[in-house]
C-alpha positions as CSV (number, residue, x, y, z in Angstrom):
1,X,1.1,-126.9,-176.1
2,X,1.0,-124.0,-174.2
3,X,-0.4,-123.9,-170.3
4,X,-3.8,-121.8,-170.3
5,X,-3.8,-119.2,-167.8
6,X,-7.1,-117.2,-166.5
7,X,-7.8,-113.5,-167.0
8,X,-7.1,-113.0,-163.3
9,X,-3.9,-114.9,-161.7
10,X,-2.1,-114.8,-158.6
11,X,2.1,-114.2,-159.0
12,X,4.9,-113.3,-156.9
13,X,7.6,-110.9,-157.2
14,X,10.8,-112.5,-155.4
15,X,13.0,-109.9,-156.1
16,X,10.9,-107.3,-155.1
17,X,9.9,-109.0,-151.7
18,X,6.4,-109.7,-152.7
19,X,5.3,-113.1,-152.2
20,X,1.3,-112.3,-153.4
21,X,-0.5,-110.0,-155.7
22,X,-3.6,-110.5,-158.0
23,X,-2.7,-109.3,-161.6
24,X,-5.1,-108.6,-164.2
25,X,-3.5,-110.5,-167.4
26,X,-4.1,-108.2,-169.9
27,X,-3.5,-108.9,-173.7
28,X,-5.1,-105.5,-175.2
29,X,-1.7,-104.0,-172.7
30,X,1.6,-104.4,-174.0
31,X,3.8,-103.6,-171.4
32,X,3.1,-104.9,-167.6
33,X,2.5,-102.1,-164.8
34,X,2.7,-102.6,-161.0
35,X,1.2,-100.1,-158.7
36,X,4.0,-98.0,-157.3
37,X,4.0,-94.8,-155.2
38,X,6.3,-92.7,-153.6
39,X,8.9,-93.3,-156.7
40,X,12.5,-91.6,-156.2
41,X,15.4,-92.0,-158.4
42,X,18.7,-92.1,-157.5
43,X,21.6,-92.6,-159.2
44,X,24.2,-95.4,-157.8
45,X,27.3,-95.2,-159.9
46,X,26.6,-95.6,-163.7
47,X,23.5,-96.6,-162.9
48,X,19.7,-95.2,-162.1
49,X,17.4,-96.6,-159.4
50,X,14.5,-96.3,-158.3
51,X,12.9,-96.7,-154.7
52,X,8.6,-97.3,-154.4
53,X,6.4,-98.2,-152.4
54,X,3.6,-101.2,-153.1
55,X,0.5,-102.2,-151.7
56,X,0.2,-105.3,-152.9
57,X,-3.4,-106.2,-151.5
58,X,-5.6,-104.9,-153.8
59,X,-8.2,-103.3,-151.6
60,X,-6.2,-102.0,-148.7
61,X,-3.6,-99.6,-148.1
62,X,-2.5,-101.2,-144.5
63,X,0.6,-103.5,-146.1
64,X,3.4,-101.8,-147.5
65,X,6.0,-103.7,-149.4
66,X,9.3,-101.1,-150.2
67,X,10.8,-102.2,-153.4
68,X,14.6,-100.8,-155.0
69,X,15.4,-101.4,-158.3
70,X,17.7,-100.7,-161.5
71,X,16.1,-98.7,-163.9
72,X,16.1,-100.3,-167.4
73,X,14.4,-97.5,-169.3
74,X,11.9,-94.5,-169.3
75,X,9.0,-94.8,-171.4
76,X,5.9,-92.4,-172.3
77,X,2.4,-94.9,-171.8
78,X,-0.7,-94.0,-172.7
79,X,-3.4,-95.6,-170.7
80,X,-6.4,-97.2,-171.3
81,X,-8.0,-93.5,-171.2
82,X,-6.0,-92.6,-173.5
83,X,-3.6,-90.1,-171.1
84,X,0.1,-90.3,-171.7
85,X,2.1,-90.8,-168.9
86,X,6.4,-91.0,-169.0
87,X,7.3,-94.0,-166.1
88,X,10.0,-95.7,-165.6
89,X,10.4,-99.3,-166.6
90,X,12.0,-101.9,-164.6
91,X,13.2,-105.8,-165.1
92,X,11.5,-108.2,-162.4
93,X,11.6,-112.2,-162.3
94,X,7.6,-112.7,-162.2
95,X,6.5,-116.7,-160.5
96,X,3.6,-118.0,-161.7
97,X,3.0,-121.8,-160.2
98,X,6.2,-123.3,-160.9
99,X,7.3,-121.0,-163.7
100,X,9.4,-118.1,-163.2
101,X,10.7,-115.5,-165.8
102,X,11.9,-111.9,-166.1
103,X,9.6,-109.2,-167.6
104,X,9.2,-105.4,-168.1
105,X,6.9,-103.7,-165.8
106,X,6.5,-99.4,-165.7
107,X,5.6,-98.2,-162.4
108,X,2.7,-96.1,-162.0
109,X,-0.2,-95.4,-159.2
110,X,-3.2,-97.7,-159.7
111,X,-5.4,-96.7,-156.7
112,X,-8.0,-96.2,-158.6
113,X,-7.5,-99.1,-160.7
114,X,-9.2,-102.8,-160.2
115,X,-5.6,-104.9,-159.8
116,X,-2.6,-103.6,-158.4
117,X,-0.8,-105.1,-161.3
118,X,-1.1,-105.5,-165.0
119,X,0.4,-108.8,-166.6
120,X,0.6,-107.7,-170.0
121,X,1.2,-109.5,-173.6
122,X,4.9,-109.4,-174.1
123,X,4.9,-110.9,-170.6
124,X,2.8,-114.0,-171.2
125,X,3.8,-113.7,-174.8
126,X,5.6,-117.2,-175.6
127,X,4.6,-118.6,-172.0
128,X,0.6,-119.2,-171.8
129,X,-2.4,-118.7,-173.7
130,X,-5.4,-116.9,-171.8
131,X,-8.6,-118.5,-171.6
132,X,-10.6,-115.2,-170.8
133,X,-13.4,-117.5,-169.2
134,X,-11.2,-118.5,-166.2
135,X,-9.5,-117.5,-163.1
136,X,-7.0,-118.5,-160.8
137,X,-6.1,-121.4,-163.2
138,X,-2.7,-121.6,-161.8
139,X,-2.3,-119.0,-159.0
140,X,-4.9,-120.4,-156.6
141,X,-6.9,-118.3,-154.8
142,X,-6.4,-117.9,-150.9
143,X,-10.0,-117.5,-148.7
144,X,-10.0,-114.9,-146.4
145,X,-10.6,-117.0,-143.6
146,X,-7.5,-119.5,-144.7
147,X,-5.5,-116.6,-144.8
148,X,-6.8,-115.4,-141.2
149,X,-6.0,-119.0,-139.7
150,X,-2.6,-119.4,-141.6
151,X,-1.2,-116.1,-139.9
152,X,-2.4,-118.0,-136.3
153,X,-0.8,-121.1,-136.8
154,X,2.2,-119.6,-138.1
């Protein structure tokens, strides 16, 4: 049987040097999106990369995480508004509790968006099932205050 997971989770992107971020899993989205700005591609060789910035606490722009990666495609989206945007698409290992595995994500600005990231269905697909009446089933939440005293003791 396959774990349940909530609407809302808590993941990390190793690879990208982001150790927190609240995603919205999102099964009516089929490809995942993380909140990017500042995107420049470069090309290294045979291959295109691109440099971005994240912010991955969802209501503050203070932290800045800077993220390089290999291109794995370019894709025209069309958001939940209905607006088609072209982005680029990236492969990035995604940890959830003790399970990690590599998905697609598309970078795009999501300031104005609830969650800095998307977990979307061919991401979970095969992994979890979403029970849509839960949160932070297996990425538990961090209190403000823990969070506060953790950064003093450490």
């Amino acid at each position: 049987m396959k774990e349940a997971i909530g609407w809302r989770e808590w993941v990390s992107l190793p690879t990208l040097g982001i150790e927190r971020i609240k995603v919205k899993v999102d099964t009516g989205a089929r490809t995942s999106a993380i909140h990017a700005f500042e995107v420049v591609a470069e090309q290294r060789g045979n291959e295109l990369w691109v440099g971005f910035g994240v912010h991955p606490d969802q209501r503050s722009q203070e932290q800045i995480v800077w993220c390089t990666a290999p291109v794995v495609d370019q894709r025209v989206v069309r958001d939940s508004g209905g607006h088609e945007e072209e982005r680029y698409v990236i492969e990035v290992p995604v940890r959830l509790g003790e399970r990690e595995w590599p998905i697609e994500a598309t970078l795009t600005s999501r300031d104005n968006m609830g969650f800095r990231m998307l977990l979307g269905r061919t991401a979970i697909r095969g992994n979890f099932i979403v029970d849509p009446g839960r949160s932070y089933v297996i990425g538990k939440r961090i209190k403000k205050k823990a969070r506060a005293s953790d950064q003093q003791d450490g």
